[in-house]
C-alpha positions as a Markdown table, in Angstrom:
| # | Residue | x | y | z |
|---|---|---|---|---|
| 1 | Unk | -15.2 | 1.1 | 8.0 |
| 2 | Unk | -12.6 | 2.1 | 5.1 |
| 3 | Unk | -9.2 | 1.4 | 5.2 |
| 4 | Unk | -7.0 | 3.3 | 2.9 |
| 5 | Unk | -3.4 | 1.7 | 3.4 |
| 6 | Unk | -0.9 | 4.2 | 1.4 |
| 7 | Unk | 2.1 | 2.5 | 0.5 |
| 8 | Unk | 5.2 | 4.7 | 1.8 |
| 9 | Unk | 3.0 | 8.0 | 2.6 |
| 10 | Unk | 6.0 | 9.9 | 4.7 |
| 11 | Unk | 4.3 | 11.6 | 8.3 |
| 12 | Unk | 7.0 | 14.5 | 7.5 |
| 13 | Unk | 5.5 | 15.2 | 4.2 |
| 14 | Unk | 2.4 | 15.4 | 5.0 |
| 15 | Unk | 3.4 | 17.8 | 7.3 |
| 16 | Unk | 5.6 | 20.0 | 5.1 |
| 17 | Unk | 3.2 | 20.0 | 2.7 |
| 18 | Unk | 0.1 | 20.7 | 4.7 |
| 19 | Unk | -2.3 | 18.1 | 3.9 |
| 20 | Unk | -4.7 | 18.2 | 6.7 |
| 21 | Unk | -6.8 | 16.1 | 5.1 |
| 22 | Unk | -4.7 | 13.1 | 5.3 |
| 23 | Unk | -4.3 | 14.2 | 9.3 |
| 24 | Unk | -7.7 | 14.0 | 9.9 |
| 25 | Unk | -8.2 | 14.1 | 13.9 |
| 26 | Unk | -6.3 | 11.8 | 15.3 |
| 27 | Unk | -2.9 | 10.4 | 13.8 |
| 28 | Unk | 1.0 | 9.7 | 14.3 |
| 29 | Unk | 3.5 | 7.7 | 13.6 |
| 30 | Unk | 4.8 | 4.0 | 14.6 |
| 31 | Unk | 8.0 | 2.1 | 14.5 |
| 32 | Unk | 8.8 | 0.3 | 11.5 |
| 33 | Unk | 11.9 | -2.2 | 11.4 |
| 34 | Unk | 13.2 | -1.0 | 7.8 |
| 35 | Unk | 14.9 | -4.6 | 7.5 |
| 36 | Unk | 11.3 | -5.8 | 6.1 |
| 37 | Unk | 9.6 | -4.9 | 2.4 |
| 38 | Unk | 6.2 | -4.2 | 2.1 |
| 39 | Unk | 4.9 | -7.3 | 1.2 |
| 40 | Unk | 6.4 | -8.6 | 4.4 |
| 41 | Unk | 4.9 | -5.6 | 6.5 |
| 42 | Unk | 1.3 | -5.7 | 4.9 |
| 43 | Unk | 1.4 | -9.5 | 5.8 |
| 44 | Unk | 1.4 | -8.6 | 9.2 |
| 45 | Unk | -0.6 | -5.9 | 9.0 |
| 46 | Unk | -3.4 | -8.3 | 7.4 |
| 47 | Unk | -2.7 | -11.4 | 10.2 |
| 48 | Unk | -1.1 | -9.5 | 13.1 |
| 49 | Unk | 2.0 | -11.5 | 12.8 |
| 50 | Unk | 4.9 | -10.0 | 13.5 |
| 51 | Unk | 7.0 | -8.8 | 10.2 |
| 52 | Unk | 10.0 | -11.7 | 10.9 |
| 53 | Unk | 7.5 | -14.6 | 10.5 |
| 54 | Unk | 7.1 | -13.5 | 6.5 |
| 55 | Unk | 10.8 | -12.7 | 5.8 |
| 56 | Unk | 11.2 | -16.2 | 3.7 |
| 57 | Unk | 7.6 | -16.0 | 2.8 |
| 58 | Unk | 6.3 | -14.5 | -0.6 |
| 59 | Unk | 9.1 | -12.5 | -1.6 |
| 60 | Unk | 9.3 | -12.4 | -5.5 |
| 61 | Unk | 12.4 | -11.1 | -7.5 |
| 62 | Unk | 11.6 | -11.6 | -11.3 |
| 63 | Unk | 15.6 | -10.5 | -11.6 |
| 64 | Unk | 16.3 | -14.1 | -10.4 |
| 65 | Unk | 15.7 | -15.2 | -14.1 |
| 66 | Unk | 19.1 | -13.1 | -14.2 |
| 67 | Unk | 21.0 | -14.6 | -11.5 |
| 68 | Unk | 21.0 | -18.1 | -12.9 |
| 69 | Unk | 23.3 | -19.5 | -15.5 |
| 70 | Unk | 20.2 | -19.8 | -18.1 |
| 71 | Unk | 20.9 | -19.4 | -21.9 |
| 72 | Unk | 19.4 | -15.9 | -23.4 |
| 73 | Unk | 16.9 | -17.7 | -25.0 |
| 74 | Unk | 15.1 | -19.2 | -21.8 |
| 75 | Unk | 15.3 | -16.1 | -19.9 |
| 76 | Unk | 13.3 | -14.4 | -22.7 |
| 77 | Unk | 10.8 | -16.8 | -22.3 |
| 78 | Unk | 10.9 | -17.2 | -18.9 |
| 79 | Unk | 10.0 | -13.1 | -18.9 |
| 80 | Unk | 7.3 | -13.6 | -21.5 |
| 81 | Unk | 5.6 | -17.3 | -20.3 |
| 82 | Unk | 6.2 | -17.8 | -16.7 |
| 83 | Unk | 2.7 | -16.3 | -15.1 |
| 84 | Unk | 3.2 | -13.9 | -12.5 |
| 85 | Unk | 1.8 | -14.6 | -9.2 |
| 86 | Unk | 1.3 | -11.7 | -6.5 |
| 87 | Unk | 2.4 | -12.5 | -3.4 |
| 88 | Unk | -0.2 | -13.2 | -0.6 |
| 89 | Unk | -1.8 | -14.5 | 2.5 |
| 90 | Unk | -5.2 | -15.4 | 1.2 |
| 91 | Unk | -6.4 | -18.4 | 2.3 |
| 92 | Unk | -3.0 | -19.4 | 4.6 |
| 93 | Unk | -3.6 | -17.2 | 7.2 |
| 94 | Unk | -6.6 | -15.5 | 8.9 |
| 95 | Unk | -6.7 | -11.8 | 8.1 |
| 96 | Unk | -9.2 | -8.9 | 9.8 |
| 97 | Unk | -10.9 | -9.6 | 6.2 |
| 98 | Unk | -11.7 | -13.5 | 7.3 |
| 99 | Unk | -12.8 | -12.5 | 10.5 |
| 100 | Unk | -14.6 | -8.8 | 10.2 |
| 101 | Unk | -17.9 | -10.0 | 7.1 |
| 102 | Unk | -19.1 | -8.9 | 5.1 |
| 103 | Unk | -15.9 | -7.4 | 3.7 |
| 104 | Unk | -14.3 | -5.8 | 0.3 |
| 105 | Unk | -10.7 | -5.8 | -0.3 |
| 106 | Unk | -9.2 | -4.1 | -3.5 |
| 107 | Unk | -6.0 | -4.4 | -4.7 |
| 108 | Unk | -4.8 | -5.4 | -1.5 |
| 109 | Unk | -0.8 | -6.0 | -1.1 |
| 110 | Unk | 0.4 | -9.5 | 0.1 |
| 111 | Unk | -3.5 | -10.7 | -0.6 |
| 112 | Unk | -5.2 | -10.0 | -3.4 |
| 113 | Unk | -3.3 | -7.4 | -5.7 |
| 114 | Unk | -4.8 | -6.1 | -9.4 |
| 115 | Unk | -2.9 | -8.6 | -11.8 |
| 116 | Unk | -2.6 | -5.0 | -14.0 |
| 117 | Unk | -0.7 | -3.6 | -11.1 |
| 118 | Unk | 1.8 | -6.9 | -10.6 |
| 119 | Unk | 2.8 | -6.1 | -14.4 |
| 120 | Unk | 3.2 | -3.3 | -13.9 |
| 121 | Unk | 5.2 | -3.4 | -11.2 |
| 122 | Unk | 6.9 | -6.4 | -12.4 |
| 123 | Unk | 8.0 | -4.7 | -16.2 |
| 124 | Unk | 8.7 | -1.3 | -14.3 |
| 125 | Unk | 10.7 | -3.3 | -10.9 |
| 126 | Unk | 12.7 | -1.2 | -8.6 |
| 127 | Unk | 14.6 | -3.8 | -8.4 |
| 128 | Unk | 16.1 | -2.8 | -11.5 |
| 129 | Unk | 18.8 | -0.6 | -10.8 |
| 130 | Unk | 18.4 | 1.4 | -14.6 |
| 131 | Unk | 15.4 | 2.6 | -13.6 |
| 132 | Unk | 16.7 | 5.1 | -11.1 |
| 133 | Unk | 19.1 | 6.3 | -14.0 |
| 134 | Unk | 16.3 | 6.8 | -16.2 |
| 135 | Unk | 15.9 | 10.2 | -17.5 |
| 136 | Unk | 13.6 | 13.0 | -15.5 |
| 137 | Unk | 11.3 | 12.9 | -18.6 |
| 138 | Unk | 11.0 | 9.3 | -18.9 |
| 139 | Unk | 10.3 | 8.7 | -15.0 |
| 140 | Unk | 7.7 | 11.6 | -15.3 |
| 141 | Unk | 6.0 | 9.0 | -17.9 |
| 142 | Unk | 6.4 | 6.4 | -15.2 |
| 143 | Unk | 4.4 | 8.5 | -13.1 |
| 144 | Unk | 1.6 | 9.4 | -14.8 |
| 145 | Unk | 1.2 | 5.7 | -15.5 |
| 146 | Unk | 0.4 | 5.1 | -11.6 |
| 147 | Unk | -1.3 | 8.5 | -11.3 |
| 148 | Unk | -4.0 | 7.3 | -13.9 |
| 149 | Unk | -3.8 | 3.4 | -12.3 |
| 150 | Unk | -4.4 | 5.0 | -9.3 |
| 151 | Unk | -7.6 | 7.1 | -10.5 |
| 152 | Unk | -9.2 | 4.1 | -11.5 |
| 153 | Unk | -8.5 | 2.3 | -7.9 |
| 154 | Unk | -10.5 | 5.1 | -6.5 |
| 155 | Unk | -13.1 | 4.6 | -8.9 |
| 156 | Unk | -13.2 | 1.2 | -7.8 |
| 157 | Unk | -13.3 | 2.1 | -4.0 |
| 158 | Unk | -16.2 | 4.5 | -5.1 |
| 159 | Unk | -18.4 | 1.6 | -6.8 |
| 160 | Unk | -17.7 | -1.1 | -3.7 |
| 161 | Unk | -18.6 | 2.0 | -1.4 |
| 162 | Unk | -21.9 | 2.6 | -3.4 |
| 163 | Unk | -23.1 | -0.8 | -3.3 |
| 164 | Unk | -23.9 | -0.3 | 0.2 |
| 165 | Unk | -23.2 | -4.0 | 1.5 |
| 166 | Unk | -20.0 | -4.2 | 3.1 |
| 167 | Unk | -19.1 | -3.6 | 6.6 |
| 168 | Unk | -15.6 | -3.2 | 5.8 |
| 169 | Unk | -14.1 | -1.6 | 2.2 |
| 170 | Unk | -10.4 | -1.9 | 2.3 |
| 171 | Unk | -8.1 | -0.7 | -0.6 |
| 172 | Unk | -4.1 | -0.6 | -1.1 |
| 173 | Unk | -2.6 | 2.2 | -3.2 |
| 174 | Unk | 0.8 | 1.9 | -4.3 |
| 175 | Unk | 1.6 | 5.2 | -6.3 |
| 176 | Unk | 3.1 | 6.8 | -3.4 |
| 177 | Unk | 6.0 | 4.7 | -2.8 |
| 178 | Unk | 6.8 | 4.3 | -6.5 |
| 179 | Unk | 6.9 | 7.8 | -7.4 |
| 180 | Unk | 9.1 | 8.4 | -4.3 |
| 181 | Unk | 11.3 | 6.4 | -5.2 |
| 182 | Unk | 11.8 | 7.5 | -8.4 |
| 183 | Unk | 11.0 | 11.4 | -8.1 |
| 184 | Unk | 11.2 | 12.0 | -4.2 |
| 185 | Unk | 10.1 | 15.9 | -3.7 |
| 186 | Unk | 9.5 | 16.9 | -6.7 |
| 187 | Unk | 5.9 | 18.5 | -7.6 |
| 188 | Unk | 4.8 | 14.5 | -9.2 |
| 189 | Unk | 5.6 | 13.3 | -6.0 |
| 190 | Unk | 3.8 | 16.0 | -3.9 |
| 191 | Unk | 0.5 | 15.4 | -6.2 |
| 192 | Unk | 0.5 | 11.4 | -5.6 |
| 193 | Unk | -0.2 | 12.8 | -1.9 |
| 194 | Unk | -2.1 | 15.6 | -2.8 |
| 195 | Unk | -4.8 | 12.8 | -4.6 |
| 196 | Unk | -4.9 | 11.2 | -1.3 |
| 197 | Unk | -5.5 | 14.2 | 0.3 |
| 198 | Unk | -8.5 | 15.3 | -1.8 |
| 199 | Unk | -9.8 | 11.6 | -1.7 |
| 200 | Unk | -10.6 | 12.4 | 2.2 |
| 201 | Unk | -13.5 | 14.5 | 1.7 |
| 202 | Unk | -15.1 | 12.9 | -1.1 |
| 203 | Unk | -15.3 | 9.9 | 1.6 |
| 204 | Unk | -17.1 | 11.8 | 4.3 |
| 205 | Unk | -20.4 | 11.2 | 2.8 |
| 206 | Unk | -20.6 | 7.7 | 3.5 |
| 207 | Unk | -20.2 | 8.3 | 7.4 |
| 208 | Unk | -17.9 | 5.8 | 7.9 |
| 209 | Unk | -14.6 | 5.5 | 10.4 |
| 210 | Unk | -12.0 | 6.5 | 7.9 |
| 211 | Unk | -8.6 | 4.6 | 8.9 |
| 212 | Unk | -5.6 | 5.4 | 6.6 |
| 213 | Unk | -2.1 | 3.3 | 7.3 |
| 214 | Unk | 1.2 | 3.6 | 5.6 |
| 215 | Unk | 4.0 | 0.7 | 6.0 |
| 216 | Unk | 6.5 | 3.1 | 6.1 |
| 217 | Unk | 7.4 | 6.6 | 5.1 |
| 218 | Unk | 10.4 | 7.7 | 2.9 |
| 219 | Unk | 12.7 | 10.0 | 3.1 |
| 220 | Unk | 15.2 | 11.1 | -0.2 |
| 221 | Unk | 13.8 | 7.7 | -1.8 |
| 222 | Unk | 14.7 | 5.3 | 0.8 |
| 223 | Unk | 12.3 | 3.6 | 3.3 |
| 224 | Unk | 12.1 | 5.2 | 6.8 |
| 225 | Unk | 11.7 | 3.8 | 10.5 |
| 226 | Unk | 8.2 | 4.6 | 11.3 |
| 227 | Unk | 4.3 | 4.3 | 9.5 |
| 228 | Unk | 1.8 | 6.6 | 9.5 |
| 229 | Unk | -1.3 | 6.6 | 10.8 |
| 230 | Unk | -4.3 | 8.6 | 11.0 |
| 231 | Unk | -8.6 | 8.3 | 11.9 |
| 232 | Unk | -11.1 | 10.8 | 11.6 |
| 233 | Unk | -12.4 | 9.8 | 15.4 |
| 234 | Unk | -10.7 | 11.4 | 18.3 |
| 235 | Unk | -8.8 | 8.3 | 20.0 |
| 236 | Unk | -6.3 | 7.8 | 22.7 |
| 237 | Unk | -5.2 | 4.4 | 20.8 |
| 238 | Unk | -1.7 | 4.0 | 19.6 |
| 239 | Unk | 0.2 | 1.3 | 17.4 |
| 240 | Unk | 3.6 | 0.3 | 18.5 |
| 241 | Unk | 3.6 | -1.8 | 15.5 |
| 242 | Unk | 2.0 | -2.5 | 12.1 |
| 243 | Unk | 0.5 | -6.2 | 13.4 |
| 244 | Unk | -1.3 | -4.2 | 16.2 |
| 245 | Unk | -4.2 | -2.9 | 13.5 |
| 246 | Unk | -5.2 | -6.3 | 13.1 |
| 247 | Unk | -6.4 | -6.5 | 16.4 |
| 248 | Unk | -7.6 | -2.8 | 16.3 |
| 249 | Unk | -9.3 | -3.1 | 13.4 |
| 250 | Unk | -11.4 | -6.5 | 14.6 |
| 251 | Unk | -12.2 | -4.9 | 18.3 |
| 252 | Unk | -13.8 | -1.5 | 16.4 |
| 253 | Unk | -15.8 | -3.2 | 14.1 |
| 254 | Unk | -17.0 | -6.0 | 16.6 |
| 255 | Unk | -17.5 | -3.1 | 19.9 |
| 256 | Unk | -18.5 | -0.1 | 18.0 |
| 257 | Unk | -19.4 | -0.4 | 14.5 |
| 258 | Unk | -22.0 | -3.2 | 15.1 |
């Protein structure tokens, strides 16, 4: 089985801009409580916990360094020294990856994150309000940077796929929601789908059930109210919520993909 959770993939645009790919033969959309971030909502996608148990849990704001009265001097290092930590479940809580083995997981959110990808998203934070205001030449730059991040996750996915020895290859990509926020509709933003798209086909060959899973969509940069969803088997299966694929995902592999 592959799993191919998209962070922020929008049902809408997928839609509008006819990636049929991405729709494969069976997919929708689910209700998504917009009061939870992602790490929260890939928590309980990986345990099958509702989001509300993880919304004191694992929730990093480097700006916090900001908030305090700290001299100049300490914040700098602070920045610099303090090691950054990616949020996750690993090894507190039983995930679909603890119970569904052998499995792969790469650069999974809320478990096992590329440390590249946390300083990246940590030097480049959303959370920083100047970023929005940056100019459209300088967030194109930002864009590239996860286009070409993102090229070498699927690389990655490519290389745990040809060693042949997993039952399940999971990966997280987080381009999606990044660009969206910073360039929503524009033609960077279409492509960051459009590589997801393409990277459908080129995953046919290993005759696999294809699952792909988005947290939540986004609409004019902001998080919506519903996920997306799609597999490349006909199904009559529907989430009402993003802690119903861990369940999903453990019944498949144990009923049907032994």
């Amino acid at each position: 089985m592959i799993i191919l959770c998209i962070d922020g993939l929008e049902y809408e645009l997928v839609l509008k801009w006819d990636l049929r790919n991405l729709l494969q033969e069976t997919y929708g959309t689910y209700p998504v409580d917009t009061r939870y971030n992602s790490i929260q909502l890939w928590s309980s996608f990986l345990t099958g916990y509702p989001p509300y148990m993880f919304e004191r849990y694992f929730v990093v704001r480097p700006f916090n360094l900001h908030k305090r009265r700290i001299p100049n001097f300490l914040k700098a290092i602070g920045r610099k020294f303090i090691p950054l930590k990616s949020p996750s479940v690993r090894g507190r809580y039983e995930t679909f990856l603890d119970v569904v083995k052998p499995s792969k997981a790469i650069n999974m959110f809320a478990y096992n994150e590329d440390r590249y990808q946390l300083r990246l998203r940590y030097r480049y934070s959303l959370l920083k309000s100047n970023i929005i205001r940056y100019s459209i030449s300088k967030r194109k730059t930002l864009a590239w940077i996860w286009i070409k991040w993102t090229r070498s996750l699927i690389d990655k996915l490519f290389k745990a796929l040809d060693e042949n020895q997993y039952k399940l290859v999971l990966i997280h990509f987080y381009h999606t929601d990044y660009i969206g926020h910073i360039l929503y509709g524009s033609s960077l933003h279409r492509k960051s789908y459009e590589i997801m798209d393409n990277l459908i086909p080129r995953l046919e060959k290993y005759n696999q059930l294809i699952l792909v899973v988005s947290d939540h969509g986004m609409k004019d940069g902001v998080h919506t109210d519903h996920g997306f969803y799609s597999l490349n088997t006909s199904i009559e299966w529907k989430p009402l919520s993003i802690s119903d694929f861990h369940n999903f995902i453990i019944e498949v592999n144990e009923k049907y993909l032994e």
